[in-house]
DRENKE-78184 format. One line per 3 residues: number of its first residue (from 1); their letters; for each residue x, y, z negated of C-alpha. Coordinates in Angstrom, 2 decimals, padded with zeros to 5 digits, always signed. Layout:
N
NUM = a = X/Y/Z; ...
//
This chain:
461
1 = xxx = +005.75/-002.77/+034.19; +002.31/-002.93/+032.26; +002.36/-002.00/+028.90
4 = xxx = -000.18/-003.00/+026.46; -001.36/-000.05/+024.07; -001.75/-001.07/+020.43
7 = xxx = -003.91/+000.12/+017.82; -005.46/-001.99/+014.37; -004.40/-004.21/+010.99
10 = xxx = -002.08/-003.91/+007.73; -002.12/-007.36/+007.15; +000.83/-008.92/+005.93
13 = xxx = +001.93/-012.31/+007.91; +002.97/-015.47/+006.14; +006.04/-015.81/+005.46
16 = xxx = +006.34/-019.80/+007.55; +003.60/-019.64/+009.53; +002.69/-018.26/+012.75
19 = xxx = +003.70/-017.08/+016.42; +002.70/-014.45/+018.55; -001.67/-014.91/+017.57
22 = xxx = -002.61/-015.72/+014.48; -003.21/-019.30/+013.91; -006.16/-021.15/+011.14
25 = xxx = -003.89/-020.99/+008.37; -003.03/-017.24/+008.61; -007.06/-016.59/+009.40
28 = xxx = -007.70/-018.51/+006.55; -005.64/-016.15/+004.48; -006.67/-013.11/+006.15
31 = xxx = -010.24/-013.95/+005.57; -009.82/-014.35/+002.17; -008.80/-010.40/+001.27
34 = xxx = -010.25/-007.94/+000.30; -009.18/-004.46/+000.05; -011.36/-003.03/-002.65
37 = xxx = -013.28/-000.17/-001.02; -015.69/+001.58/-003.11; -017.06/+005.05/-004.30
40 = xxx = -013.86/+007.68/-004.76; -014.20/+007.34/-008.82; -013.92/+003.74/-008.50
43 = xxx = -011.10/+003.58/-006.21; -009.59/+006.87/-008.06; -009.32/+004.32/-011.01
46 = xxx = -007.86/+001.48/-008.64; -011.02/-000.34/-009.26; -010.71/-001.14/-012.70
49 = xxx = -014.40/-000.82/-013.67; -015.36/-004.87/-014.83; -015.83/-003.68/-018.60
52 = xxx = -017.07/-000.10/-017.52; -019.70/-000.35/-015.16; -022.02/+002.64/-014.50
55 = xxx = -020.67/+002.92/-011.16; -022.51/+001.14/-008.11; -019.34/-000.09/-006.63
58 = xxx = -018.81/-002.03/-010.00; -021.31/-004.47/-009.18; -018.34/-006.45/-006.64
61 = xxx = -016.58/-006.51/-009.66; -019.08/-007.70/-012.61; -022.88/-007.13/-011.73
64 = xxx = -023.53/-006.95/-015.70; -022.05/-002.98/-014.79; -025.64/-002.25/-012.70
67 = xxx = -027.23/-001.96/-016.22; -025.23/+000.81/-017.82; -026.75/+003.12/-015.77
70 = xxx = -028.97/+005.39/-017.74; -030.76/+006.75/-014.83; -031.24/+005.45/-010.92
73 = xxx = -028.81/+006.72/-008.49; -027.34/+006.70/-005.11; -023.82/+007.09/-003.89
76 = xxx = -021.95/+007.53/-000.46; -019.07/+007.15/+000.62; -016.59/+007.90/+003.60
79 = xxx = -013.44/+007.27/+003.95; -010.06/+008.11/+006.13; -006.96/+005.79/+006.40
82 = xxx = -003.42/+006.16/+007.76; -001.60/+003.49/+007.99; +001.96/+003.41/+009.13
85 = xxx = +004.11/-000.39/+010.59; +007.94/+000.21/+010.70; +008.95/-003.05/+012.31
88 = xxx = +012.80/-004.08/+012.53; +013.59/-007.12/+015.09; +016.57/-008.31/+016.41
91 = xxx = +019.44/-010.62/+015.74; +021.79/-007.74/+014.44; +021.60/-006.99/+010.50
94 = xxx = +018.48/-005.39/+009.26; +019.94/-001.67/+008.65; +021.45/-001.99/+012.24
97 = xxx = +018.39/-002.69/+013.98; +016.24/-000.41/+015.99; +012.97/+000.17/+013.75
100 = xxx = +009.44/+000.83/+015.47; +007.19/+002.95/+013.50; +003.47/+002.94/+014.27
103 = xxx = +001.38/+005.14/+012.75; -002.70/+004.90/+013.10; -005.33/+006.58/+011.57
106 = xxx = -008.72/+005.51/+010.91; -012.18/+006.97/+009.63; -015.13/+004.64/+007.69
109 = xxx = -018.74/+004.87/+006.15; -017.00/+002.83/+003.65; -019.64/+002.06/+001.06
112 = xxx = -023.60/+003.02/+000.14; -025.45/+001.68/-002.70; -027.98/+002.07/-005.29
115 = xxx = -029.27/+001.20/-008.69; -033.08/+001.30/-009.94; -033.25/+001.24/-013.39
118 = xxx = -035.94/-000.01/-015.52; -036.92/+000.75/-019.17; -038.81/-002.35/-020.88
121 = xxx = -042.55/-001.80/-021.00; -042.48/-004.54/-024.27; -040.71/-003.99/-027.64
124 = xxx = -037.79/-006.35/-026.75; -034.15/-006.59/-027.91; -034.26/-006.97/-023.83
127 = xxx = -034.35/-002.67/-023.55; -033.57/-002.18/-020.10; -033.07/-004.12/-016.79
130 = xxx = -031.28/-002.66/-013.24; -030.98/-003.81/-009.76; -028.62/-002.83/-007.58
133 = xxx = -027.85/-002.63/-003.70; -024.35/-002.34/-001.76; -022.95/-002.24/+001.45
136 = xxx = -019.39/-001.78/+001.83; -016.49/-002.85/+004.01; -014.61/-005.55/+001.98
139 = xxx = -011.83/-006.00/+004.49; -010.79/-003.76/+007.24; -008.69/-004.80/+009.92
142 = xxx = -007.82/-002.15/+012.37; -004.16/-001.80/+012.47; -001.19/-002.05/+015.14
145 = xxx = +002.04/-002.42/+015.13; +005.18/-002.72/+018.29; +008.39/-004.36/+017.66
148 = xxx = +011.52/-004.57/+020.08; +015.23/-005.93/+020.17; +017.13/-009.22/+021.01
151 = xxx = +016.88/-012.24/+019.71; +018.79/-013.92/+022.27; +016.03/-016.49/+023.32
154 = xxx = +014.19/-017.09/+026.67; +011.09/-018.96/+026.70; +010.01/-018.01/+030.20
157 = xxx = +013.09/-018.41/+032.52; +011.31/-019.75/+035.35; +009.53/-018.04/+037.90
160 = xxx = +006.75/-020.28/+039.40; +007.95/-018.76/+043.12; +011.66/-019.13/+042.38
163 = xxx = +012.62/-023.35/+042.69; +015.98/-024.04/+040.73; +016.58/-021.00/+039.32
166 = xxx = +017.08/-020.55/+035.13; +016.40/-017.06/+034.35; +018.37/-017.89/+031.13
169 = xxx = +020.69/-014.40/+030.23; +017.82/-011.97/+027.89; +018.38/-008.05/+027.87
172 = xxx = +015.62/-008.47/+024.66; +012.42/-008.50/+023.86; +008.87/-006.67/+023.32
175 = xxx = +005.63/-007.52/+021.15; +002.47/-005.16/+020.58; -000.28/-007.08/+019.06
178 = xxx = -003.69/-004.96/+018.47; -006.54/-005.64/+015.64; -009.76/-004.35/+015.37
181 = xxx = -013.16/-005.23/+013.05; -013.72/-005.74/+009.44; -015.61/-007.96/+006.92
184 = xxx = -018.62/-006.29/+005.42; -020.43/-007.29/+002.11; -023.83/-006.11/+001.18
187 = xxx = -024.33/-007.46/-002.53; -027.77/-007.47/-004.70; -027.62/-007.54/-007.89
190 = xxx = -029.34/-007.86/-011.51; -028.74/-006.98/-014.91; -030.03/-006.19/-018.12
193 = xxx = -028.56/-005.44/-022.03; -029.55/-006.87/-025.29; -029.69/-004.82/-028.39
196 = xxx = -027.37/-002.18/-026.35; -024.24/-004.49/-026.94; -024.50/-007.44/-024.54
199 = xxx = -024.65/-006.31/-020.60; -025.22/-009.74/-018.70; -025.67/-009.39/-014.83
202 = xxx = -026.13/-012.22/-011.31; -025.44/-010.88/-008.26; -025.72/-012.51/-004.41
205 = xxx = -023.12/-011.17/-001.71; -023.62/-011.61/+001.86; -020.99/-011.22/+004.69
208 = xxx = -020.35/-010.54/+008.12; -017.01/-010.78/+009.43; -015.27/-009.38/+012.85
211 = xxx = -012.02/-009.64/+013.90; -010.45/-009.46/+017.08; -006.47/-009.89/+017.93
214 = xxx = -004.39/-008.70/+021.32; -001.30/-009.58/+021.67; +001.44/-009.25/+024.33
217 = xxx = +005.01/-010.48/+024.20; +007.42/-009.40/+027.14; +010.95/-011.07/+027.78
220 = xxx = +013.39/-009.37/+030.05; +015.21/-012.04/+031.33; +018.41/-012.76/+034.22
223 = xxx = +019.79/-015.04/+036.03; +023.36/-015.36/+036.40; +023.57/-013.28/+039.71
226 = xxx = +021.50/-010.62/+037.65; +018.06/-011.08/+039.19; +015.18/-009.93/+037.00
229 = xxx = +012.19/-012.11/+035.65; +010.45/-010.16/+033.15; +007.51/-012.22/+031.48
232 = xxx = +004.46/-010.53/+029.63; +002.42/-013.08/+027.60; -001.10/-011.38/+026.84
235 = xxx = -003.10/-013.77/+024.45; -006.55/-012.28/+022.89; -008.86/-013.86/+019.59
238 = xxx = -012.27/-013.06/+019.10; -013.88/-014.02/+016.07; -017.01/-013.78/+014.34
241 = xxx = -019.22/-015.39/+011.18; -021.47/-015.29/+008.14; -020.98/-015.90/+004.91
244 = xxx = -022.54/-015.74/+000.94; -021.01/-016.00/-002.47; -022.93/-014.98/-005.96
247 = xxx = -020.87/-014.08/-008.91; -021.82/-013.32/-012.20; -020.34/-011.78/-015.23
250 = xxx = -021.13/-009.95/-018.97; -019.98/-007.07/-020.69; -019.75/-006.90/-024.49
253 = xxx = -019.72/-003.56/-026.63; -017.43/-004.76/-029.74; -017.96/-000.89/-031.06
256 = xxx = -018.10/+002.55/-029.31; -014.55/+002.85/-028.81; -014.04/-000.80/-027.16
259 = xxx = -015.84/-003.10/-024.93; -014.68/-006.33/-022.49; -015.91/-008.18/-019.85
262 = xxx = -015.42/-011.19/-018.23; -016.62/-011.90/-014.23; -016.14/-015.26/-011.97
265 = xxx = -016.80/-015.08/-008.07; -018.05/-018.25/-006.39; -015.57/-019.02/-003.20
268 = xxx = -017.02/-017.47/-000.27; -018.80/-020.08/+001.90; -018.17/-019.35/+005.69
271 = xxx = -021.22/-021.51/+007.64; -019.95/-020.72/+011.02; -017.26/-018.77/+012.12
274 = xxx = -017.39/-018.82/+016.44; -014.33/-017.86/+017.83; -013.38/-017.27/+021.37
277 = xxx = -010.02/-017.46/+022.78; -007.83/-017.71/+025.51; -005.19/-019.88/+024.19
280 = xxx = -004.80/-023.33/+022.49; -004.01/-022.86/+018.80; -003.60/-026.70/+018.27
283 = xxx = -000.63/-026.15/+020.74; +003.01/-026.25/+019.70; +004.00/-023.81/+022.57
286 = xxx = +002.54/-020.52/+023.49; +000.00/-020.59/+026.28; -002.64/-018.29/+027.53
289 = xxx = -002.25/-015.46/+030.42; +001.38/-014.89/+031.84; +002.29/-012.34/+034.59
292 = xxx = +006.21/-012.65/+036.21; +007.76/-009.60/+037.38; +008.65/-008.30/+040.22
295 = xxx = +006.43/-010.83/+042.29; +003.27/-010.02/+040.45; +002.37/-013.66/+039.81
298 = xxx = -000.71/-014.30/+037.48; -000.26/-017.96/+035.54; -003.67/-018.90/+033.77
301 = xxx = -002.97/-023.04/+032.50; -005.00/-025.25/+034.03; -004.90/-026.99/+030.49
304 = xxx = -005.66/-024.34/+028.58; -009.35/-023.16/+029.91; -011.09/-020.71/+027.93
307 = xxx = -011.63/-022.16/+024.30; -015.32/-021.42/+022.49; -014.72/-023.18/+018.60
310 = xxx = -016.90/-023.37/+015.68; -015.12/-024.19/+012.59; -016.18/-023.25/+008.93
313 = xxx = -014.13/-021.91/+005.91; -014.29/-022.14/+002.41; -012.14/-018.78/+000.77
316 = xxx = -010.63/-019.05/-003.04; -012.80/-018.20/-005.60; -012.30/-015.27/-008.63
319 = xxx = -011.70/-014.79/-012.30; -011.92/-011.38/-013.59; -011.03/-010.59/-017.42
322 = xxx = -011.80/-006.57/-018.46; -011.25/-004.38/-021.18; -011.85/-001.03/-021.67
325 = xxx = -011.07/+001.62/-024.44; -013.82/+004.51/-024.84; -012.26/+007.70/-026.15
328 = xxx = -016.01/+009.60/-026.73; -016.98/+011.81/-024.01; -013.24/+012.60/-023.56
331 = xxx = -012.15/+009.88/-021.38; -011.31/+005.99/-021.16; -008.67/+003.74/-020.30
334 = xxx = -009.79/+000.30/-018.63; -007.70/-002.62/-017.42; -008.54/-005.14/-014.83
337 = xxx = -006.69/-008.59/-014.69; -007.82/-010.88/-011.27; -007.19/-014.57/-010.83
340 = xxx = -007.44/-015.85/-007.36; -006.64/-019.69/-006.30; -005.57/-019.12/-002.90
343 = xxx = -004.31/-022.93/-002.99; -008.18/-023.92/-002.66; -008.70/-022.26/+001.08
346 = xxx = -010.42/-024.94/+003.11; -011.21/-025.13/+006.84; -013.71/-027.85/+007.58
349 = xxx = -015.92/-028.85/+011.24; -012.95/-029.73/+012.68; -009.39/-031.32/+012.52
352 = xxx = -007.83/-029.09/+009.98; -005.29/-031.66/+008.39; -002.22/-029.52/+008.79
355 = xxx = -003.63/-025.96/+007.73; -005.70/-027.46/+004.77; -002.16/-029.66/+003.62
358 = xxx = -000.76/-025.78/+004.18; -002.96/-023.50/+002.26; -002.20/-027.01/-000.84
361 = xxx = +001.09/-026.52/-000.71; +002.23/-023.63/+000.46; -000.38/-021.30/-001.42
364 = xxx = -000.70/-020.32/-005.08; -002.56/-019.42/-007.77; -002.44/-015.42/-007.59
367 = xxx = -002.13/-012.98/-010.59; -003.29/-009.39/-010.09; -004.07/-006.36/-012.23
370 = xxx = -005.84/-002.90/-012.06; -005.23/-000.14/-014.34; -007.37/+003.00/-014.38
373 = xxx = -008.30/+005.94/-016.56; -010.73/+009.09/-016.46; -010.76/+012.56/-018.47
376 = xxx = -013.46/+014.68/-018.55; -013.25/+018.34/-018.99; -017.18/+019.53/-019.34
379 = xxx = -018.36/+018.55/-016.15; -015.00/+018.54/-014.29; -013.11/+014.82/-014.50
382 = xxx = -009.97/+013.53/-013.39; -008.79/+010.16/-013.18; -005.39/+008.02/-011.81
385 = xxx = -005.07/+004.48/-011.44; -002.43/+001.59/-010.69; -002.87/-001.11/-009.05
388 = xxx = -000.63/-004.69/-008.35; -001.60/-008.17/-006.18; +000.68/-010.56/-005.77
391 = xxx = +001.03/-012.30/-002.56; -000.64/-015.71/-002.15; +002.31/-017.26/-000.59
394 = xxx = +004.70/-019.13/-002.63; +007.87/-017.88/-000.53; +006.91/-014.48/-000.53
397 = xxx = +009.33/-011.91/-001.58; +008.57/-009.86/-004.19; +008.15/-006.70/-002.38
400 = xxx = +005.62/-008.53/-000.42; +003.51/-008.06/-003.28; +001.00/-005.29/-002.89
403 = xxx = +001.63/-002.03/-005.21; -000.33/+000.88/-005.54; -001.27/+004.22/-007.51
406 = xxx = -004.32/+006.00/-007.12; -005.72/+010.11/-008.14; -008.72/+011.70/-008.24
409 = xxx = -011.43/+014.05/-009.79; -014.98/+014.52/-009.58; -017.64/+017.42/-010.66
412 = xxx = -021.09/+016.88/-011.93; -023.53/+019.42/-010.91; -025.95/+017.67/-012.74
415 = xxx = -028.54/+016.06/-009.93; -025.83/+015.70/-008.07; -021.85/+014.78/-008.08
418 = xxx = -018.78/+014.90/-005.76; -016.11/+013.00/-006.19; -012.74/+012.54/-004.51
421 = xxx = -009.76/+010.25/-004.01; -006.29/+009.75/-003.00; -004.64/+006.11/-003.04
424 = xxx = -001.34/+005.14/-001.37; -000.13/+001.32/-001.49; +002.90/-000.16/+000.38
427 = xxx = +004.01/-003.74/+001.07; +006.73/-005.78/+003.28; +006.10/-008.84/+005.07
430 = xxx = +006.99/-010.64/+008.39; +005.70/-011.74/+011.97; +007.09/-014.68/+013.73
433 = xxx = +006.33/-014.42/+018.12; +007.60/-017.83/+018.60; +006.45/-020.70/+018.00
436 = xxx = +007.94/-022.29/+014.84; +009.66/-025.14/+016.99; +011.80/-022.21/+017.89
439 = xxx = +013.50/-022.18/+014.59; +016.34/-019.97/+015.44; +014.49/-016.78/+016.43
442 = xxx = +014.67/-014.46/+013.21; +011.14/-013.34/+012.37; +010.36/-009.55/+012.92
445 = xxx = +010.40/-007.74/+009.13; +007.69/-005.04/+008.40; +006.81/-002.82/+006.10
448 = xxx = +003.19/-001.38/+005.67; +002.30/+001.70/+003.99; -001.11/+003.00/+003.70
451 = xxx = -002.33/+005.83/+002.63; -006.65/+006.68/+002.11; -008.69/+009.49/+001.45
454 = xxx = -012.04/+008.95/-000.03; -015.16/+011.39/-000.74; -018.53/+010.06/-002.38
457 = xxx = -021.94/+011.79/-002.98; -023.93/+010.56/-005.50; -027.70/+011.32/-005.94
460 = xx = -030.07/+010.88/-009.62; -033.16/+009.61/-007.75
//
């Protein structure tokens, strides 16, 4: 029998939602992440930076940051993930059941930016203005995982060259499903300080998202003579769009030992996201290739032709709140807190009643924080960081909540700096194959832990 090879995403499923493809609501969702890639200091400090600034990859989080640059610069950045899916499935207890592990690992030009900065030709309480330029990848979706046991439910148990026959006894069954693309965000931004106390910044963020999902689930069904009908479902999503958002933010210098910020992100506005399928998503059962075994017979559903859709989507907007405690040259402590209304998701250009009742109900308001500090040493720094998100659905556990702790260190040569990091975060969540008329089918359980390397060169132009 075939066997479809995996390889792509961590992302987390929704805890109601969807079978064997992802459907709008879990896109929506999906969409809407972001995994905070960014130079090695900043993700050394799990991204804490919206009262530090001076780092390019602060401008995602408060553009005001641009402007407390003292000099123009340009920084690098490459990456390498490894990501590891155990996935339990199967109607016996969880600690009985057979437990796939997956492990992939994946390499990125993660992030390149830079910062011109300007003195003020005029005497001005204006002193000094900065624009900035980034590209990174704000959401990553390569990932696979497998998952196999018995749920004790057959979906296919006819063959379309056997009349009268119920293949109806299950020896289990098999899932692989396969992602690949990523969202990337190239921001410009703009910022300037008055009397060296008030950093105030604007920034405009532009998007270009691409996902693709593969998916096969195999039954390995009987009759009551013990003739075989296995089943392989193979469904397949390609998806791609454009987006913008602007956010805009300030950082204030109460005196040299402590300074806040505070940061809001529009929503991201989605014009047209074109996705091509072969399967029905409006469908409440699973359609889209199927090949029987033995015979070899190919089923493509003459109601289910090849669907091209253009739909748009509106993701949550962002609060951020920052404070950070200077220490002198010595080091710093800074602390992060993130507000996200996942409960205002919104698919439009099309009939989105249920998913849009969905992300209104079954969504919330999320709460996440990021801690990070930095000690310096001469030129030699090292820094740590925590980080915490909450899931955005309301029946999550709370071990679906995302947890993390990041390390680093850095050395400035002067001209030049290198800086390194290592960050390691782990969540649970699950993935329903069947359709959700199937209520009895248990859902298959993950858990998802990643671990990332990141190196960044940074340039005094």
């Amino acid at each position: 029998m075939k066997k479809f090879i995996i390889t792509t995403i961590l992302f987390v499923a929704t805890v109601t939602s969807y079978s064997q493809s992802l459907g709008y609501q879990d896109l929506g969702v999906l969409f809407s992440q972001n995994d905070d890639n960014g130079s090695a200091r900043f993700t050394a400090m799990s991204g804490a930076f919206g009262a530090l600034g001076g780092d390019i990859s602060s401008m995602s989080v408060n553009p005001a940051g641009i402007a407390v640059f003292t000099n123009s610069s340009f920084t690098g950045t490459i990456n390498s993930r490894n990501t590891d899916i155990s996935a339990a499935y199967g109607d016996a207890s969880f600690n009985d059941r057979k437990k796939i592990t997956t492990q992939d690992q994946f390499f990125n030009l993660s992030h390149a930016g830079a910062v011109l900065v300007f003195d003020s030709a005029y005497k001005s309480d204006w002193s000094k203005f900065a624009i900035g330029f980034n590209y990174r990848i704000t959401k990553d979706f390569e990932n696979s995982f497998s998952a196999q046991g018995n749920e004790a439910v057959t979906k296919f148990d006819t063959n379309p060259r056997v009349q009268n026959t119920l293949y109806n006894y299950t020896d289990g069954q098999l899932f692989d499903t396969n992602y690949n693309g990523e969202t990337t965000e190239l921001n410009i931004a703009f910022s300037s300080v008055h009397k060296n106390k008030l950093y105030i910044g604007l920034g405009l963020n532009f998007y270009d998202l691409n996902f693709t999902q593969q998916s096969v689930l195999t039954e390995l069904n009987s009759d009551e003579d013990g003739n075989i009908l296995d089943v392989e479902l193979y469904q397949e999503n390609l998806t791609s769009g454009t987006g913008f958002s602007a956010n805009a933010g300030f950082i204030y210098k109460a005196n040299q030992n402590f300074r806040f910020g505070l940061a809001y992100q529009t929503p991201t506005w989605y014009t047209e996201i074109l996705q091509d399928t072969n399967y029905n998503q409006d469908s409440n059962i699973d359609i889209g290739e199927t090949a029987f075994f033995p015979d070899e017979v190919y089923s493509f559903s003459e109601n289910n032709p090849r669907q091209f859709i253009s739909y748009k989507l509106k993701t949550p907007s962002k609060i951020t709140a920052s404070a950070a405690f200077i220490f002198g040259k010595d080091g710093l402590i800074s602390l992060d807190y993130i507000n996200r209304n996942y409960k205002n998701i919104k698919l439009s250009n099309g009939d989105f009643t249920i998913e849009n009742q969905f992300f209104e109900n079954e969504l919330r308001n999320t709460h996440s924080f990021n801690i990070g500090t930095e000690w310096r040493m001469d030129r030699f720094s090292v820094r740590g960081g925590y980080k915490f998100e909450q899931d955005p659905n309301k029946a999550a556990l709370s071990s679906d909540n995302l947890k993390g702790y990041s390390l680093g260190a850095g050395y400035n040569f002067g001209n030049i700096k290198l800086d390194f990091a290592f960050s390691d975060n782990n969540r649970t969540g699950v993935y329903n194959f069947y359709s959700n008329l199937i209520t009895d089918v248990n859902p298959s359980e993950l858990e998802i832990d990643n671990k990332t390397i990141t190196a960044s060169i940074s340039f005094n132009l």
